[in-house]
C-alpha positions in Angstrom: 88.3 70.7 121.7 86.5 67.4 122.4 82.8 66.2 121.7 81.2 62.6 122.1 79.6 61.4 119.3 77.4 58.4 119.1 78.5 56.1 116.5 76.2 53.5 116.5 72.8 52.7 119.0 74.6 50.0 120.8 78.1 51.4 121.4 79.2 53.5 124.2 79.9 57.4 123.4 83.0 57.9 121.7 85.1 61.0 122.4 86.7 62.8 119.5 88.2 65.9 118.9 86.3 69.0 116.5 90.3 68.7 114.3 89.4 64.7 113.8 86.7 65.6 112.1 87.4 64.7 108.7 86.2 65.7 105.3 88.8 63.7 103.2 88.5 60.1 104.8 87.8 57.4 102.2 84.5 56.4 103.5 83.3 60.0 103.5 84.5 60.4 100.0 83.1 57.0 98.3 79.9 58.2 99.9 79.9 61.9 98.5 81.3 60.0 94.9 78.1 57.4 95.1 75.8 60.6 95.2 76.9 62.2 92.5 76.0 60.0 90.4 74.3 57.1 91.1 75.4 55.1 88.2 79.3 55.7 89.1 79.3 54.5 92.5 83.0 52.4 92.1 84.0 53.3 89.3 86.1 56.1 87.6 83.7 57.8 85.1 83.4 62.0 85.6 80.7 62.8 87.8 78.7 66.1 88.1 77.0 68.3 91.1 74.3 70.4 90.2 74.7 74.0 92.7 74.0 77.3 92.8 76.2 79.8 91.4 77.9 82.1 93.6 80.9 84.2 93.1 82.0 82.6 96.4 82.2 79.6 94.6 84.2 80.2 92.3 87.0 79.9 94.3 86.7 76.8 95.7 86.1 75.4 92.1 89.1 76.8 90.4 89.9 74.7 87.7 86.8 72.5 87.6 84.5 72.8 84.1 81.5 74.2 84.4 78.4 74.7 82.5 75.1 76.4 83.0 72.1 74.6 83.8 69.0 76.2 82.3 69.0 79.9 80.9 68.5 82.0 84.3 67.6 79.6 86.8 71.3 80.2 88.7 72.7 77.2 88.9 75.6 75.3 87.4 76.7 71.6 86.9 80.4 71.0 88.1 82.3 68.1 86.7 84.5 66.2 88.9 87.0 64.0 86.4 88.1 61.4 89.1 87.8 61.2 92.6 91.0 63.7 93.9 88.4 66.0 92.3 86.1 65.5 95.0 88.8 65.4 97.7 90.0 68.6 96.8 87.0 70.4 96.4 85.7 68.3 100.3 88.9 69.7 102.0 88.2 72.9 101.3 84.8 72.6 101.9 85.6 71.4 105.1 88.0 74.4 106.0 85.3 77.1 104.8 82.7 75.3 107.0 85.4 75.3 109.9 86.3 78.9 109.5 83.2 80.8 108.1 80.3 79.1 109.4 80.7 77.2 112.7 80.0 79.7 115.1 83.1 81.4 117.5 80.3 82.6 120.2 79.8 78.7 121.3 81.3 76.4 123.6 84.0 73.9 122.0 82.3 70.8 122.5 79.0 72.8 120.8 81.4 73.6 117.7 82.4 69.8 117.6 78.9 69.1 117.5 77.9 71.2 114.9 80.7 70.5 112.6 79.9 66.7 113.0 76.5 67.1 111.8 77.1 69.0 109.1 79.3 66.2 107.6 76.6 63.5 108.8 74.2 65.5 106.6 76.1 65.2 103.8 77.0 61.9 104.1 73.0 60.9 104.9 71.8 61.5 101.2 72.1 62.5 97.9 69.3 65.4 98.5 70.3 66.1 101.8 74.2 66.8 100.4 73.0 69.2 97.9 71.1 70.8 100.6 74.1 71.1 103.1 76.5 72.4 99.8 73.5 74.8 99.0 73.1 76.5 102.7 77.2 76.6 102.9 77.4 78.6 100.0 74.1 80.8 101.1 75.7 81.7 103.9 77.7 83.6 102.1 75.3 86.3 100.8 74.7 89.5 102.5 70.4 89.4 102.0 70.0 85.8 104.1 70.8 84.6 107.5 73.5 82.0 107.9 73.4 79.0 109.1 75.9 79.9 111.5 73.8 82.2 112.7 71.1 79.5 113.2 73.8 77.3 114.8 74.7 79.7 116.7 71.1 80.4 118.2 70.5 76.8 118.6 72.9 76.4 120.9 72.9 79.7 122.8 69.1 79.0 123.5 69.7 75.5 124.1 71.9 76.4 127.1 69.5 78.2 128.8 66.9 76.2 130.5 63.7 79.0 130.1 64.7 79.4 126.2 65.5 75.7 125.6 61.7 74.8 125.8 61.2 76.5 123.0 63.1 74.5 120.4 60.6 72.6 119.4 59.8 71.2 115.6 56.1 72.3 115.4 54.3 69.9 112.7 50.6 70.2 111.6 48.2 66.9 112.9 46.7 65.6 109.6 43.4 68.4 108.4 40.4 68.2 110.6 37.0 67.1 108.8 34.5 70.0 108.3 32.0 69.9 111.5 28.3 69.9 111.3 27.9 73.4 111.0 30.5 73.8 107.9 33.2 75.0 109.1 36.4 73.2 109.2 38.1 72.9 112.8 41.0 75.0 114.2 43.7 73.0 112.6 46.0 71.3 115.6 49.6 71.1 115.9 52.2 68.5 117.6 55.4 70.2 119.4 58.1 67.6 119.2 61.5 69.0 121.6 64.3 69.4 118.8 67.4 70.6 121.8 69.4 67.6 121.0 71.2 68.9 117.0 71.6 65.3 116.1 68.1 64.9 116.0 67.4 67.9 113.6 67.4 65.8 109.8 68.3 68.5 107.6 69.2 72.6 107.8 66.0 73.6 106.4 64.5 71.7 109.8 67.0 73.9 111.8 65.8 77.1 109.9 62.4 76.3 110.8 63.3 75.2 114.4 64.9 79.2 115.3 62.3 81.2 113.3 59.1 79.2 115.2 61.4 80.1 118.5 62.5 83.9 117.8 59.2 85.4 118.7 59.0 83.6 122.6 62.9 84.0 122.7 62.9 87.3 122.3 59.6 88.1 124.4 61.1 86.5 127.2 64.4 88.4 127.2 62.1 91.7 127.5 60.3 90.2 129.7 63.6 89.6 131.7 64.9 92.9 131.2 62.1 94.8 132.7 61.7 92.2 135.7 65.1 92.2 136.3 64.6 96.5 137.2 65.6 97.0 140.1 69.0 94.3 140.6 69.8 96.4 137.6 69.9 100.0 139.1 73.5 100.5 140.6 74.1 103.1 142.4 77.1 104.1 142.1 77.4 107.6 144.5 75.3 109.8 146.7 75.1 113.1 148.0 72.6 115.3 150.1 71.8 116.5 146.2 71.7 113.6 144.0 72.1 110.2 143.4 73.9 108.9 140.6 73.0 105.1 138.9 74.0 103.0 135.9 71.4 101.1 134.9 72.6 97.4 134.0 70.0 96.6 132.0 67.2 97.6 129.6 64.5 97.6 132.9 66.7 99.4 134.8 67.2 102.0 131.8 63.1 102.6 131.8 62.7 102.2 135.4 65.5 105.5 135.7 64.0 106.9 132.6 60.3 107.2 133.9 59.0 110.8 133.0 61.5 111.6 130.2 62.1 112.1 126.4 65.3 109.3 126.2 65.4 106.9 123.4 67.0 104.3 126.2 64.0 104.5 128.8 61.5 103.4 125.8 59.6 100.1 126.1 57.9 97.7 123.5 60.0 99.5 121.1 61.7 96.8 118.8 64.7 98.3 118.5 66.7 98.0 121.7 68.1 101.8 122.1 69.7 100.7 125.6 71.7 98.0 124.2 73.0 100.4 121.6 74.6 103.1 124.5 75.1 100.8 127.0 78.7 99.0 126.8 80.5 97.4 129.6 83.1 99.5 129.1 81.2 102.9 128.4 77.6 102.9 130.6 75.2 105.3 130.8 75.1 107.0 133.9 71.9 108.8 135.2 71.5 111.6 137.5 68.6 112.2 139.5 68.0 115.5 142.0 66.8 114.1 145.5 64.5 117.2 146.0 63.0 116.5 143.0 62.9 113.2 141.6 61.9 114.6 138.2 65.1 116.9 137.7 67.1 114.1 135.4 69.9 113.8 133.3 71.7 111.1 131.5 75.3 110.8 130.4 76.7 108.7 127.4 80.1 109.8 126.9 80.8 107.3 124.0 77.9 109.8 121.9 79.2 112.7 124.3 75.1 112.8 124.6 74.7 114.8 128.0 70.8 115.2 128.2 68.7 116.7 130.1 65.1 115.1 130.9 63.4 116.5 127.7 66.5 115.0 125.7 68.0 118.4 125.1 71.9 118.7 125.0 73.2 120.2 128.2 76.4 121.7 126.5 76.3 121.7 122.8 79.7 121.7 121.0 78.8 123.7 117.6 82.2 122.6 116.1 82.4 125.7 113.8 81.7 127.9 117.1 82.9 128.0 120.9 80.9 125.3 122.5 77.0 126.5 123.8 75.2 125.3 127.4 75.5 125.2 130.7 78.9 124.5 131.7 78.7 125.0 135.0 76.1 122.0 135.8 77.7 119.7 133.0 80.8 120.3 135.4 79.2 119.4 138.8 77.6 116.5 137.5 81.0 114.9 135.6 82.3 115.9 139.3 80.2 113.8 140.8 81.3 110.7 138.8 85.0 111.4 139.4 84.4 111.5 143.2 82.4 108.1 142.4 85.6 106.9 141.3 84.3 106.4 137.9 87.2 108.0 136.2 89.5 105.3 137.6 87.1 102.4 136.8 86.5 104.2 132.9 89.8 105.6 131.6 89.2 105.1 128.4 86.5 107.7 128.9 87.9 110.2 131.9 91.2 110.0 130.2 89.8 111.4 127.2 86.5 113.8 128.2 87.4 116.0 131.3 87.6 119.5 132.7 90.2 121.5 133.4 91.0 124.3 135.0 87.2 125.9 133.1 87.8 124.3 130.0 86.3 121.0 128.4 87.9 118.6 126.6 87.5 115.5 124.5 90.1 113.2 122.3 87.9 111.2 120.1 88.9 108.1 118.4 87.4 107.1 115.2 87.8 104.0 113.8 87.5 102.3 110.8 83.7 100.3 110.1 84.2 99.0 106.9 83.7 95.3 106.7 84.8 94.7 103.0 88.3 96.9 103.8 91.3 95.7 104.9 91.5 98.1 107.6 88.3 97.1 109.2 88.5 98.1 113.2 91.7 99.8 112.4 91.8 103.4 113.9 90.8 106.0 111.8 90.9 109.2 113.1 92.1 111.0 116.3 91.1 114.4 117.2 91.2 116.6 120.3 88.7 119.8 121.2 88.7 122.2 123.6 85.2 123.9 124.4 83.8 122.1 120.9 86.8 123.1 118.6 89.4 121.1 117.3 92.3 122.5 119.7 96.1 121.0 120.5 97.4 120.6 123.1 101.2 120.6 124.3 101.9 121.0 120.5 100.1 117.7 119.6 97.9 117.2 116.4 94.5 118.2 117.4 94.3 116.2 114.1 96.1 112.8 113.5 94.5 110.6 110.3 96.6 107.5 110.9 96.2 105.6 107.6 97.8 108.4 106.0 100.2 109.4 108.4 98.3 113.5 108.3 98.6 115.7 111.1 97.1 119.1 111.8 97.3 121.6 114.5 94.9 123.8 115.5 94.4 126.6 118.1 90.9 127.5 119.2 89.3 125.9 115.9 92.0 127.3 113.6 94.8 125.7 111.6 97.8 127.1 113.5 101.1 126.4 114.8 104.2 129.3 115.7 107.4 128.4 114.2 106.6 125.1 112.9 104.2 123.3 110.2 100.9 123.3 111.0 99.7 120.6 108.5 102.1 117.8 107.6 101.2 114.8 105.1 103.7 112.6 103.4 101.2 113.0 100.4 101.0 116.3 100.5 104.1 118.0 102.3 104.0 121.0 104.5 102.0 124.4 105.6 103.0 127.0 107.9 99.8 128.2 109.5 99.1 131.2 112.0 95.3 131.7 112.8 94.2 129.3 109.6 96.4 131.1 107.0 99.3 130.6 105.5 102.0 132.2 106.9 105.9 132.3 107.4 108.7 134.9 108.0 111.7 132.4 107.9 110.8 130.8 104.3 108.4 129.3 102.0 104.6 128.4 103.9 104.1 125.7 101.3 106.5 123.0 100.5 104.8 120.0 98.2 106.0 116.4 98.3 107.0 117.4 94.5 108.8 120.2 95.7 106.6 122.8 94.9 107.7 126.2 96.9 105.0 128.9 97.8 106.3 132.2 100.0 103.2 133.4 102.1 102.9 136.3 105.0 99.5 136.8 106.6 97.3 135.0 104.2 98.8 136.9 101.1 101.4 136.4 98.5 104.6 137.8 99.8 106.1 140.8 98.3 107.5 140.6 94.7 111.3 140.6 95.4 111.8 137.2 94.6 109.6 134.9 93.0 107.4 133.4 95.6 106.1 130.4 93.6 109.2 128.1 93.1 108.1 125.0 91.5 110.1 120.9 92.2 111.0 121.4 88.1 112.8 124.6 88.6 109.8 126.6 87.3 109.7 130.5 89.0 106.7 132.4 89.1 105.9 135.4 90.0 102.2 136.4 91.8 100.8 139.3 92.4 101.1 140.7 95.9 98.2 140.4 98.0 96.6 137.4 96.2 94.6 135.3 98.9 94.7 131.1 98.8 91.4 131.0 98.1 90.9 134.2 95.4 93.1 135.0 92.9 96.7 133.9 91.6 97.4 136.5 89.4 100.7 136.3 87.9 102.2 139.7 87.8 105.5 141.9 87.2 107.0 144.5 85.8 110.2 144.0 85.9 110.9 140.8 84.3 109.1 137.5 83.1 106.2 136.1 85.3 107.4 132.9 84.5 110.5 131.3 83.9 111.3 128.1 82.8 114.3 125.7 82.8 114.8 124.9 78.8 114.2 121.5 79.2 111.0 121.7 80.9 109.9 124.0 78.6 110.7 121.2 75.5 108.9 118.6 77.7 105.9 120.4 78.6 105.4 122.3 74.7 105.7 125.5 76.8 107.3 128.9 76.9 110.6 129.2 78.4 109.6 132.7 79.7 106.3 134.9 79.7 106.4 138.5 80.9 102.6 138.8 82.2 100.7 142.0 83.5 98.1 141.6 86.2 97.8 137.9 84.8 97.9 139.0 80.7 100.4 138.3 78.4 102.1 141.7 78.3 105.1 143.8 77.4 105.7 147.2 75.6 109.2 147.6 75.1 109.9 143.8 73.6 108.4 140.5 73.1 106.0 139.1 75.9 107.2 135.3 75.2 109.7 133.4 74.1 109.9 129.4 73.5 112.8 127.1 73.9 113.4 127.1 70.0 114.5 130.9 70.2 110.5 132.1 68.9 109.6 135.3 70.2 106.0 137.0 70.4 104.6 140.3 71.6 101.3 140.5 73.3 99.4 143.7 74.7 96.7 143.0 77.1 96.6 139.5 76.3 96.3 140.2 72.6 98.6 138.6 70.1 100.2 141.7 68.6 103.5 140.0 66.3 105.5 137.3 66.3 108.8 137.5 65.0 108.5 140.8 63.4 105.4 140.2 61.5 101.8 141.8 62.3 98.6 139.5 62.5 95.9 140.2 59.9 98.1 143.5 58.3 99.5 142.2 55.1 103.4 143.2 55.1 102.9 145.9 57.0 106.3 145.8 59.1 106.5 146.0 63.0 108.8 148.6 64.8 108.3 150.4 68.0 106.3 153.5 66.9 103.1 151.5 65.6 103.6 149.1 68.1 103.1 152.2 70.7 100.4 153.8 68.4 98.3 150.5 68.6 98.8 150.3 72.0 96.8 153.6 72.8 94.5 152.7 70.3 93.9 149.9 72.2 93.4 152.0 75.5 90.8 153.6 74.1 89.0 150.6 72.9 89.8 149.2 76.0 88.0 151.7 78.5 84.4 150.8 77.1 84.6 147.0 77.3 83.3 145.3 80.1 85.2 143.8 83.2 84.4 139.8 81.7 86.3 141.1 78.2 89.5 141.5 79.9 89.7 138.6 81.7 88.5 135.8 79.9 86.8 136.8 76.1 89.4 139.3 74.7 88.4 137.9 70.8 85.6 140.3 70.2 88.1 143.4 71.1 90.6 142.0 69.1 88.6 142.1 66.4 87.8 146.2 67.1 91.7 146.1 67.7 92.6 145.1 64.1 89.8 147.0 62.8 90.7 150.4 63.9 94.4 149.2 63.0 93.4 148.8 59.4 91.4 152.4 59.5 94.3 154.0 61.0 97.0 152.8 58.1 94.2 153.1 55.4 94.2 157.3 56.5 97.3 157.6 57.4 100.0 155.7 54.8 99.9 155.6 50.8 100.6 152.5 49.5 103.9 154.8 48.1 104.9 157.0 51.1 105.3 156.1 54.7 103.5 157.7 57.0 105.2 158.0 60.9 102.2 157.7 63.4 101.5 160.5 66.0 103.7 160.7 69.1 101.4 159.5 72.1 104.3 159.7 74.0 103.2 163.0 75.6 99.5 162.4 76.2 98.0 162.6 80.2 96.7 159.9 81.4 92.7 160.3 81.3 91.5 160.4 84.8 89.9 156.9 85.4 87.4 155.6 88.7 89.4 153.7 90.8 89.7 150.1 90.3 91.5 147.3 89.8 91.0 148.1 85.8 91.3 151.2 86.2 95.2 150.5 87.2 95.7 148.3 84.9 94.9 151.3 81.6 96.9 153.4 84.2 99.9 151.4 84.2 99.8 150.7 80.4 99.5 154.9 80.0 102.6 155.1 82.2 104.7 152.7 80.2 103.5 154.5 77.1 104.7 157.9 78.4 
């Protein structure tokens, strides 16, 4: 990169490369030292810089002392101890300037340029310094424009004869008198051409120079845009039916758009629609019927926006449903633009939105907008559909989240895969899938990355042989059969503990080491419910506490055997059947309390505090007749152990 710089009136332009451009050289540094502070120019006391404070800052003055200046007015004094200070803190200034605000969109001569003045505006004046290390750091907050960006303009414009004119500094001419009648003259201007950027004298002058210019910038590129209609509309293919165009620019966009509802075909609007759709290398393509001009549609596969004149969708994918529309015209006119050739000249859209053989389908890539992320621009997300739903095909993901390494197949919108996982994550493991639920005949349907086990068929729990929940710890479980993934995990069986856990887990976690559970309550009626890794046992009925070790809750020294344990049980039944559905699965301490109760009655009639008393057999009672329901079972079951 080379740019010619004049040094001095009377010499000859110098040519020196945008790299030469030093921040560091001793003349630029004396200079920079005699600013800040005036009354240190040669020699080696500290010297300070008065700037705003920025968290962007902060890093460039790591290990310079700093104080505030003034409570809440923003700024900070910097203190530079010697002068390696200063070319430390220059250099990198220099590099940020290099890499954040010289613009990449500009020749490289126009980059040497603008670096170069930049450092001649520092070097021009202490005010003008502060100015320059102001606007640097500026540029670094998201609610103002750069300077770049004003660079960046200036030189864009300035290359471009019709826009160059107006670069102009625009100065008031000193305030008119008042005429005769009062009133004080139109107040007059002087336009002085500012193209040249080594005549602009500070940044504040180039701010003013690009906002006075925006407003007959920009009317002239409408202006262009509309004039330039009709070299715009290309047609790309025609038939005795219709003719097909991309319009290459925003006149050509309204020109093909006359007489419909499309966002593109709008003019005066400020916000440039067109410019938003149209990319070089996805266009918008526009249809219109030679028998009547006023039968159009536009394409925009990058949106997948196929509209017809009134801006309605010509096939609407629903996503949750079988995609809605007209098929048959959506497939005539993407026809057209493969006969066109379009598909050949766009792969990056054909290859991934087509028909075939009846069937639509699109792979859409999503990728990453996130500028304060690491994986800005990185892609995101990959997903295929068939007819609107997420669909794979040749047993690909229709699913494929790259940052996390996630894919998922699908068939016809569902989760689903024969024979093989149908959602696999290195954070989450494995799911066998068939029509969305979980499902597999050759072994567990879940497998976890902690080594969690679940056995599924169907959509349900599989059948109660073995335990189908076998946790990475070694913990088994058995679940009800039947429970769905999304309702209820009861943990359920008869014969044996619900749970069982190695010992040590058990110590680790302060938890049982086995727990026989009923329909997901604590129960057992021919032995203790629970027992815990220190040999501790406990019987529970129905979720209710009933002993522990031998002893009764609540009944003195009333011992525990069998027989009460069997009388309290149908006491409990009967309690039981007038309690509401919410008591037994979640607030069983009001029954309890009835439980222990009618307990205490039943000793207190029954048993002298001198003469034992042996409960009545309930061993040959019916079973009442009970409605059917999932309760219902439950009193029925606990009736059957009982007899």
């Amino acid at each position: 990169m080379a740019i010619k710089v004049r040094l001095k009136k009377d010499e000859l332009l110098q040519e020196i490369k945008m790299e030469d451009v030093s921040f560091t050289s001793k003349k630029f540094i004396n200079k920079l030292w005699s600013f800040l502070n005036a009354d240190a120019q040669l020699g080696d006391e500290p010297v300070e810089l008065l700037f705003r404070s920025l968290g962007a800052a902060s890093t460039w003055f790591g290990g310079l002392p700093n104080r505030p200046e003034g409570k809440g007015r923003g700024r900070q004094r910097l203190v530079f101890k010697d002068r390696e200070d200063v070319i430390r803190v220059a250099e990198t200034f220099g590099d940020a300037v290099r890499g954040g605000i010289i613009p990449d969109d500009i020749t490289p001569s126009q980059q040497g340029a603008a670096l170069n003045w930049i450092k001649s505006l520092m070097s021009k004046s202490p005010s003008s310094l502060l100015d320059v290390w102001d606007a640097v750091l500026g540029s670094m907050r998201t609610d103002r424009l750069s300077i770049g960006a004003y660079l960046e303009n200036f030189f864009q414009w300035g290359d471009n004869p019709a826009t160059k004119k107006f670069l102009v500094l625009k100065e008031p001419k000193k305030m008119m008198a008042l005429d005769p009648q009062g009133y004080r003259q139109p107040r007059e201007f002087t336009y002085t051409p500012m193209a040249d950027i080594n005549k602009i004298e500070s940044v504040r002058q180039l701010e003013r120079i690009i906002r006075d210019a925006h407003g007959d910038v920009q009317k002239y590129k409408e202006k262009q845009q509309y004039k330039d209609a009709e070299l715009g509309m290309n047609k790309i293919y025609e038939n005795s039916e219709w003719e097909v165009f991309i319009p290459e620019n925003r006149g050509a966009a309204c020109e093909l758009g006359k007489g419909t509802d499309w966002c593109t075909a709008a003019k005066g609007t400020t916000r440039d629609y067109y410019a938003e759709h149209h990319k070089p290398d996805n266009p918008l393509f526009v249809f219109i019927n030679k028998e009547n001009p006023t039968k159009k549609y536009q394409f925009h596969y990058g949106t997948s926006q196929f509209m017809d004149k009134h801006d309605n969708h010509i096939i609407q994918p629903e996503y949750q449903s079988p995609m809605t529309g007209d098929f048959a015209l959506h497939q005539e006119l993407h026809g057209l633009l493969v006969k066109a050739g379009m598909d050949k000249k766009y792969p990056n859209i054909f290859e991934k939105q087509y028909w075939k053989d009846g069937d639509w389908y699109e792979i859409d890539e999503v990728h990453i907008d996130n500028p304060r992320s690491s994986n800005d621009g990185k892609l995101g997300t990959t997903s295929t559909r068939m007819n609107g739903l997420l669909h794979s095909l040749d047993d690909k993901p229709a699913i494929i989240r790259h940052l996390e390494d996630e894919k998922v197949w699908y068939t016809f919108g569902e989760v689903d895969r024969v024979g093989k996982p149908a959602f696999v994550s290195p954070s989450f493991g494995r799911e066998w899938r068939r029509k969305g639920k979980l499902h597999n005949m050759q072994g567990p349907a879940v497998v976890r990355t902690n080594g969690n086990r679940e056995w599924w068929l169907n959509g349900y729990r599989q059948p109660l042989v073995t335990p189908n929940v076998i946790k990475g710890n070694g913990t088994k479980e058995w679940h009800k059969k039947g429970g769905t993934e999304h309702g209820d995990h009861v943990l359920h069986r008869t014969d044996g503990p619900a749970i069982i856990r190695p010992k040590d887990v058990a110590l680790e976690g302060g938890l049982p080491e086995w727990t026989w559970q009923f329909h997901d309550m604590k129960h057992r009626l021919d032995g203790p419910a629970e027992q815990w890794p220190s040999g501790a046992k406990s019987w529970y009925v129905g979720n209710l506490l009933i002993g522990n070790e031998g002893g009764v809750p609540y009944m003195g020294d009333i011992g525990f055997d069998p027989v009460r344990y069997r009388a309290a049980v149908d006491i409990w039944n009967d309690l039981a059947k007038a309690s509401t559905h919410t008591a037994y699965t979640g607030n069983f301490k009001g029954v309890q309390n009835k439980f222990f109760r009618a307990w205490d009655e039943w000793l207190r009639d029954n048993q002298k505090s001198d003469q034992y008393i042996e409960p009545p057999d309930v061993s040959t009672l019916e079973p009442e007749a009970e409605p059917p329901s999932e309760i219902s079972e439950i009193f029925k079951g606990w009736r059957t152990f009982l007899k």
